[in-house]
C-alpha positions in Angstrom: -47.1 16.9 -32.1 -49.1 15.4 -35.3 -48.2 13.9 -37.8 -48.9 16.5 -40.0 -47.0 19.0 -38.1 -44.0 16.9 -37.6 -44.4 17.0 -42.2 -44.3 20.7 -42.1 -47.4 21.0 -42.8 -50.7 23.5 -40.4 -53.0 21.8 -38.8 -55.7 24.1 -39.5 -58.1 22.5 -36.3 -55.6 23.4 -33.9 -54.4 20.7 -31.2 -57.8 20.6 -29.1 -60.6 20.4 -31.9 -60.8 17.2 -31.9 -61.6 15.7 -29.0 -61.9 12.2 -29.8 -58.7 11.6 -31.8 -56.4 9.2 -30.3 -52.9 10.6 -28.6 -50.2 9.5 -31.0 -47.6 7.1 -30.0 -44.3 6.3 -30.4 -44.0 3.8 -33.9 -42.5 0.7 -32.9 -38.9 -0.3 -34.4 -39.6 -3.6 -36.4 -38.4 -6.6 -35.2 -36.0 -7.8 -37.6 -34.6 -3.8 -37.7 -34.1 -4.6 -33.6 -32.6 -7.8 -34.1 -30.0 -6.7 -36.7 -29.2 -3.6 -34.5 -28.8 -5.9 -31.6 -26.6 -8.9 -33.4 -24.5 -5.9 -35.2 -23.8 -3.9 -31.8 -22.4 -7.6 -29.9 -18.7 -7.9 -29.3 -18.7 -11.7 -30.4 -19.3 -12.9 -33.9 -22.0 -14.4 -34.0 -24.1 -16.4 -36.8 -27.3 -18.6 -36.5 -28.2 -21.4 -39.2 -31.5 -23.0 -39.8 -32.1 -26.9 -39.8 -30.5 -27.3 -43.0 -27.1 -25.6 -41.9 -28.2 -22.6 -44.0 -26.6 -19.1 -42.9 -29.6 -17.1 -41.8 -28.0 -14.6 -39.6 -24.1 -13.0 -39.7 -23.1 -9.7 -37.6 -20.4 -7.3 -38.2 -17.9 -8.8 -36.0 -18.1 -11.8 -37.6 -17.7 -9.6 -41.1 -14.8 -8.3 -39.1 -12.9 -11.7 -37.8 -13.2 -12.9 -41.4 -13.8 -10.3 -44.3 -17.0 -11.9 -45.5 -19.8 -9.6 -45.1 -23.8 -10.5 -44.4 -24.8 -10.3 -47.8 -22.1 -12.4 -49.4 -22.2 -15.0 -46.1 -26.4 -15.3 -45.5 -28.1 -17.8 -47.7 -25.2 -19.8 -48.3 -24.8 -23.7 -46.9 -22.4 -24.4 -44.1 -18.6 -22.7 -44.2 -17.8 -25.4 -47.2 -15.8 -23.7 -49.8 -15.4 -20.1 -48.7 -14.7 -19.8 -45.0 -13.4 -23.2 -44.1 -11.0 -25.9 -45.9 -12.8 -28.8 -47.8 -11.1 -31.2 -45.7 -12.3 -29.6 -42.7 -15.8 -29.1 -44.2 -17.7 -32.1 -42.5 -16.5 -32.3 -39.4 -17.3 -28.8 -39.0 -20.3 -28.2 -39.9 -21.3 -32.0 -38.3 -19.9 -30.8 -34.8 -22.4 -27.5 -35.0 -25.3 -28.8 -36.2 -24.9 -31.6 -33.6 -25.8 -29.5 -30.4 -29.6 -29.0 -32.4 -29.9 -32.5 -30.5 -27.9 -32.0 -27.7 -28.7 -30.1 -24.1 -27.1 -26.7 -23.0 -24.3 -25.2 -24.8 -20.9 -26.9 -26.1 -17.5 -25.2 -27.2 -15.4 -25.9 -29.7 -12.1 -24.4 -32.0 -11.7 -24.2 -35.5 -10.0 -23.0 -37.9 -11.8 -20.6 -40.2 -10.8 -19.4 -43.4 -10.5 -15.3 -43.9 -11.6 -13.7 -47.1 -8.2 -12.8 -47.9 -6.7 -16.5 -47.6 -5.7 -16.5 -43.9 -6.3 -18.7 -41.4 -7.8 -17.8 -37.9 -8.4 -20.1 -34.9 -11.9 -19.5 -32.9 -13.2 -20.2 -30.1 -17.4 -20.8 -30.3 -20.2 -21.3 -28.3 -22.7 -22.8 -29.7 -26.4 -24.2 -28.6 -29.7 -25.2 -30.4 -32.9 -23.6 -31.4 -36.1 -24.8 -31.3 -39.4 -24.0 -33.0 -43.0 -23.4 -31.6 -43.6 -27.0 -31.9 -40.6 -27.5 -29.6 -38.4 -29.0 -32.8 -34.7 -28.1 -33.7 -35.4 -25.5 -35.4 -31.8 -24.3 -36.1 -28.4 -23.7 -34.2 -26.9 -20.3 -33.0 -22.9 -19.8 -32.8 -21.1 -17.0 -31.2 -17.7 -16.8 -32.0 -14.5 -15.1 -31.3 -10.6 -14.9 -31.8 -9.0 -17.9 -29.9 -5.7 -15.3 -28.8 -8.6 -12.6 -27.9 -10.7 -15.1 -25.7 -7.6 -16.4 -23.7 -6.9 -12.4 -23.1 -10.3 -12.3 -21.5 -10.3 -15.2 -19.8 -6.3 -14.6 -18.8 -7.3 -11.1 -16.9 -10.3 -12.6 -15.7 -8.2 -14.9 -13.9 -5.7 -12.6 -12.7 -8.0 -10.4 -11.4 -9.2 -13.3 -9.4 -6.3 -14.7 -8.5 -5.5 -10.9 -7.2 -8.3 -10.7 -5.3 -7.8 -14.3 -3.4 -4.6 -15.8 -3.1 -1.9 -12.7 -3.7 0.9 -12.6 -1.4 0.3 -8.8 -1.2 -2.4 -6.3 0.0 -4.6 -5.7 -3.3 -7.8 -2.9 -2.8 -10.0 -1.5 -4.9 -10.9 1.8 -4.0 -14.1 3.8 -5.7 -14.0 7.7 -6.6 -14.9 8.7 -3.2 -11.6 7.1 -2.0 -13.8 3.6 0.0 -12.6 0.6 0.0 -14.5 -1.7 -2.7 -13.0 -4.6 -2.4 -10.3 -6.1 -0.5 -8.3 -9.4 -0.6 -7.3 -11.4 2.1 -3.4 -10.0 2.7 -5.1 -6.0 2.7 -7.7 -7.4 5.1 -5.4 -8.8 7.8 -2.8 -5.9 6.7 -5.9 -3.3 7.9 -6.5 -5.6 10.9 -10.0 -7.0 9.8 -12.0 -9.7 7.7 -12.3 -9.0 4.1 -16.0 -7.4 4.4 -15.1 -5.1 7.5 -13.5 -2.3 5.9 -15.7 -2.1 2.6 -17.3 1.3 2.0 -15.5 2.6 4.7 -13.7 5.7 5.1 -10.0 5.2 5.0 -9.6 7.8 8.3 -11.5 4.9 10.4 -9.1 2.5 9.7 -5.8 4.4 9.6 -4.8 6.5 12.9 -1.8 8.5 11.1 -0.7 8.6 7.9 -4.6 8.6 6.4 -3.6 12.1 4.4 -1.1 10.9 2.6 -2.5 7.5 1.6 -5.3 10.0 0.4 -3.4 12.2 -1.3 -1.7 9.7 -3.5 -5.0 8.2 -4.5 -6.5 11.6 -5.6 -3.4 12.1 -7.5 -4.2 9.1 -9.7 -6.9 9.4 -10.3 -6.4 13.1 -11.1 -3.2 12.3 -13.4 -2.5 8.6 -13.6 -0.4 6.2 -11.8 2.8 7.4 -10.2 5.7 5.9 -11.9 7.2 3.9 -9.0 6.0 3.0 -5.6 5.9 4.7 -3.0 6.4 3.7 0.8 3.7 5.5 3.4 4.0 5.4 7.2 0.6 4.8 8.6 -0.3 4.0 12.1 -3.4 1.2 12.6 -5.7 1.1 15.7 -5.9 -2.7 16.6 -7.7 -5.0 19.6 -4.0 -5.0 20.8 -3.0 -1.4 20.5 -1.8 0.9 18.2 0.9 -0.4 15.4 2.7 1.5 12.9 3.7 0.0 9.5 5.4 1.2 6.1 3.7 -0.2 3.4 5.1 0.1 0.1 2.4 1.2 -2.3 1.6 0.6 -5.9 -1.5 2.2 -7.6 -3.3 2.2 -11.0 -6.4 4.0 -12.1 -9.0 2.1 -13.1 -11.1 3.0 -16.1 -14.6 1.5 -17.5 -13.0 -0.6 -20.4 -17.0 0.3 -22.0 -17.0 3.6 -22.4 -15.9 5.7 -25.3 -13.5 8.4 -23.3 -12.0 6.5 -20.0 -14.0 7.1 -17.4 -12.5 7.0 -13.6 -14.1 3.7 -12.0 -11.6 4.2 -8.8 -8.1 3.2 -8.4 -6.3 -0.2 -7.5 -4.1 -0.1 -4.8 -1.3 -2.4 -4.3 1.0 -2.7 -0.7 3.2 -4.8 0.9 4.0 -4.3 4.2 7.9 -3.9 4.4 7.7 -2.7 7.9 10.4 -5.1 9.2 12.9 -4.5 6.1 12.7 -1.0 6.7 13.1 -1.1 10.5 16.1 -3.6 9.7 17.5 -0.6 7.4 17.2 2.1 9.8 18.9 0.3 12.5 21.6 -0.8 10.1 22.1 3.1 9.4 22.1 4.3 13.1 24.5 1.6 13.9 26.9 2.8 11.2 26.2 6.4 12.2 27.2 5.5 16.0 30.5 3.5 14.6 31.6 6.8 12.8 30.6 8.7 15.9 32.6 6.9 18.2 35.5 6.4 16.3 35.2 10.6 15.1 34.9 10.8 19.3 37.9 8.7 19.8 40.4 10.7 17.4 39.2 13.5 18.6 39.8 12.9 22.1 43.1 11.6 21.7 44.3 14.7 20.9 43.2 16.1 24.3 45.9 17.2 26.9 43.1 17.3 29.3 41.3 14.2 29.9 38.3 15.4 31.1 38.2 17.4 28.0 38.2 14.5 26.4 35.7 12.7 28.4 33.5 15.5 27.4 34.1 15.5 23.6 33.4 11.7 23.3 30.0 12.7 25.3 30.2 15.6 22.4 29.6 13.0 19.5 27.8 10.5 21.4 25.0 13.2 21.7 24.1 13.7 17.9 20.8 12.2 17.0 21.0 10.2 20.5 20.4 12.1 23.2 19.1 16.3 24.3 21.5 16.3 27.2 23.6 14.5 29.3 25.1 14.9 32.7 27.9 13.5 34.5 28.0 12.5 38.4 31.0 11.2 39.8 31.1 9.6 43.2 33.2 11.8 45.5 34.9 9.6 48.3 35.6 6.2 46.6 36.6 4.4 50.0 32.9 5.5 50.9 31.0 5.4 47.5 28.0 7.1 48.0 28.7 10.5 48.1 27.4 11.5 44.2 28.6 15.2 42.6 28.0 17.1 38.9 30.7 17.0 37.4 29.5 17.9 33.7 26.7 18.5 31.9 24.9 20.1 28.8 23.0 23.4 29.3 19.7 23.1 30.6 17.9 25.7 28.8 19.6 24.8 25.0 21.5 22.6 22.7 25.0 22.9 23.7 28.3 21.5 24.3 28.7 19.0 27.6 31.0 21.3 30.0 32.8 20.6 33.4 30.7 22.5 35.7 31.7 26.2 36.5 33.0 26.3 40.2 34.2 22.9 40.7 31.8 19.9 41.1 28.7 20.3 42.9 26.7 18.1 45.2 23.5 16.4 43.9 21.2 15.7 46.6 19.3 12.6 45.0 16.5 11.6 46.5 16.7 7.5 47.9 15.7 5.3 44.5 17.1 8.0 41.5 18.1 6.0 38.9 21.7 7.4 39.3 21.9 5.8 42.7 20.0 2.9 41.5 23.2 2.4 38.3 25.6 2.7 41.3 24.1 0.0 43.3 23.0 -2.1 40.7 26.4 -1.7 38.6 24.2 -1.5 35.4 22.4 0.5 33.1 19.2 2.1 34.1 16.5 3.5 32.4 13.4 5.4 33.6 10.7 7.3 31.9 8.2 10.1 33.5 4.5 9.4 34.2 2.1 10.9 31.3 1.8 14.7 31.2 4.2 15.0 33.9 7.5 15.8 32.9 8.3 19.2 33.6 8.0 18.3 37.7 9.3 15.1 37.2 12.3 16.4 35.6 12.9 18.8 38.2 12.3 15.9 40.7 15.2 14.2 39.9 17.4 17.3 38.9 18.2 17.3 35.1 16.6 19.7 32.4 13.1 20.4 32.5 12.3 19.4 29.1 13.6 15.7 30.3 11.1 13.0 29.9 13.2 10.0 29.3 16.5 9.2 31.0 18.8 6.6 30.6 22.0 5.7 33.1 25.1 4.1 32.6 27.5 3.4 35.0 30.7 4.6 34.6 33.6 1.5 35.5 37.3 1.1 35.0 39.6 -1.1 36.8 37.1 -2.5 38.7 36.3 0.5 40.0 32.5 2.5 40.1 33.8 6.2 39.4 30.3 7.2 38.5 27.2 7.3 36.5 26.4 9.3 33.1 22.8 9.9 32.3 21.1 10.2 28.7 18.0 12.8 28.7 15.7 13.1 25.9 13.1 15.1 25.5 9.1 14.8 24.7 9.7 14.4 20.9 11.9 11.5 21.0 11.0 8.0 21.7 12.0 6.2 25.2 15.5 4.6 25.3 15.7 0.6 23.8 18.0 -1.9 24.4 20.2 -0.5 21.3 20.5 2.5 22.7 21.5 1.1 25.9 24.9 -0.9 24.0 25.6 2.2 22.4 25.4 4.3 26.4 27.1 1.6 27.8 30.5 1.8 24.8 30.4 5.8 25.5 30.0 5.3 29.4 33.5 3.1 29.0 35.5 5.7 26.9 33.9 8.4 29.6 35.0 6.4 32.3 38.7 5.0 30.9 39.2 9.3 30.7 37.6 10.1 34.0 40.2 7.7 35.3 43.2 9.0 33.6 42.2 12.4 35.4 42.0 11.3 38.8 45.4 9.5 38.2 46.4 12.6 37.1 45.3 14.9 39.8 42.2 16.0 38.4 38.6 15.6 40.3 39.1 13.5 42.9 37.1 11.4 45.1 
């Protein structure tokens, strides 16, 4: 557009008459229009002097530290009288006019003097100017509040000291939910060095548990930071294997401190892996669970005329949250002891109660090597597992439930005496049998077997 047209005015020629006009171009800001727009958009105060110490340059934040503004501070010499006390005069203005003479940059605090009478302490950086001719020519000083600076410099270290030497897992993750950075706890927490994971997707890292960790950082960044932390379950693929871990997590969104409305930068994530406490506090749990079970077991059974009904209520309570099914095999000629027979068991095709077996005990043909037989010989607990993907036949191998993939025997003693052997079953869903789970078989086994006793004494199953 022409000039005239951008007036308002017609250009009667038209755009194309005139071949051998020049194209316009853009009118070039003034320097000293750029510089003030520059020294008034800073964040630090700044002000420059000339050889003299005369104020030749003052920007709004320095107007704003101290009240005086540009016109009432340029043109006068040094802060004497008006922004600094007389007795400080000299050494203040000596102190910046000395780095005209000196190399680099030096920093120093005073204490400036506000329009209003108050006194602020700054922090400035100062270095000289120098002239075509390569003369000091003048100084420059940036300035700023001493409190606001040791802010700065505070979260600067922090996030530093975050990012290195934390005793917990710190990550900062972008928008897109990748790893940006990672210090040195997260890096050996996600089984790596500190690069590895970086701009990564979280789901090649994690095994299980990747949806959740997900799903809590879209929520920040969606609505803010949760307001406590939260403790995920996720399970990592290693050089040695898979390994799960509970991490508790702490997250914060992160926003560009430079822009007008916040603006999502990502989110910080914050874990400590408490995998150990909370394994410690589920064991402490099932323990107290078992205690209540087994003394539940033992009042109830007490009030049994039968003791084999009260062998099978303590196997009753022992079942809850420990076992899908149990059977009991009692040897059936104690002179001989090897002869083994059902005695009671759980239903095979559903949760139920442990009952005496309809008809009388039964015969189990096991086959040379069954755990069973293997408890009896050994006089100890045995526990056995079935292959991978083959539990149905291996179930019905050994004779117990078809849904039976781990088993776990305890021999039944009292007196001195082998009366038999109680197994454990669980199915697919739970985890194989541990040496806790082996204690607790091995307390139930001895109620079992003190009961078992009583009825033989008593003319119940005999050998």
């Amino acid at each position: 557009m022409s000039a005239s047209r951008s007036t308002g005015t017609t250009d009667a020629l038209g755009p194309d008459e005139d071949p051998g006009r020049e194209p316009p171009t853009a009118a070039a800001i003034p320097g000293s229009r750029l510089l003030a727009a520059l020294l008034d958009g800073m964040d630090a105060a700044l002000c420059a002097f000339d050889a003299h110490g005369t104020i030749t340059h003052w920007n709004r934040e320095a107007e704003r530290i101290l009240g005086w503004s540009a016109a009432e501070a340029v043109g006068r010499r040094g802060f004497a009288g008006w922004a600094v006390r007389s007795a400080d005069a000299g050494d203040v203005q000596g102190r910046l006019l000395s780095v005209m003479d000196a190399p680099g940059r030096q920093v120093h605090e005073f204490a400036l003097l506000r329009k209003d009478g108050g006194r602020v302490l700054v922090r400035t950086q100062s270095s000289g100017v120098r002239g075509e001719d390569g003369k000091p020519a003048g100084v420059y000083c940036a300035f700023s509040e001493v409190h606001a600076q040791i802010d700065l410099e505070r979260s600067i270290a922090l996030s530093e000291a975050l990012f290195e030497d934390a005793s917990w897992g710190v990550v900062a993750v972008d928008v897109d939910l990748r790893p940006t950075v990672v210090n040195g706890y997260a890096a050996r927490a996600l089984g790596g060095g500190r690069t590895t994971p970086l701009g990564r997707p979280l789901g090649e890292l994690i095994v299980q548990g990747v949806e959740d960790l997900e799903s809590a950082l879209q929520h920040v960044l969606a609505e803010g930071a949760p307001p406590a932390p939260a403790e995920l379950w996720v399970t990592l693929r290693t050089a040695e294997g898979d390994r799960r871990r509970c991490w508790r997590s702490g997250f914060l969104r992160l926003a560009s401190p430079l822009a007008e409305e916040p603006v999502p930068l990502g989110v910080g994530w914050l874990f400590r892996d408490v995998t150990a406490a909370k394994l410690a506090e589920q064991d402490a749990d099932r323990v107290r669970f078992r205690a209540k079970q087994l003394h539940r077991a033992a009042r109830q059974a007490a009030e049994c005329e039968d003791p084999m009904e009260a062998a099978t209520t303590s196997l009753d309570y022992a079942l809850a949250g420990f076992a899908d099914h149990v059977v009991v095999d009692l040897l059936a000629d104690l002179a001989a002891g090897e002869r083994l027979v059902r005695a009671a068991a759980t239903p095979s095709d559903a949760p139920g109660p442990c009952l005496p077996v309809s008809g009388g005990p039964l015969p189990v043909r096991y086959a040379p090597g069954h755990p069973a037989l293997q408890a009896v010989e050994r006089v100890g607990p045995v526990r056995a597992a079935a292959p991978a993907g083959a539990g149905g036949p291996w179930a019905v191998e050994h004779q117990w439930p078809g849904d039976s993939v781990h088993a776990l025997c305890a021999v039944l003693r009292s007196r001195g005496r082998t009366l038999g052997v109680v197994t454990f079953l669980r199915a697919a869903n739970r985890s194989a049998f541990e040496l806790p789970d082996v204690m607790y078989a091995e307390s139930v086994a001895a109620r079992v077997a003190t009961a078992v006793d009583l009825a033989r004494l008593t003319g119940g199953p005999e050998a």
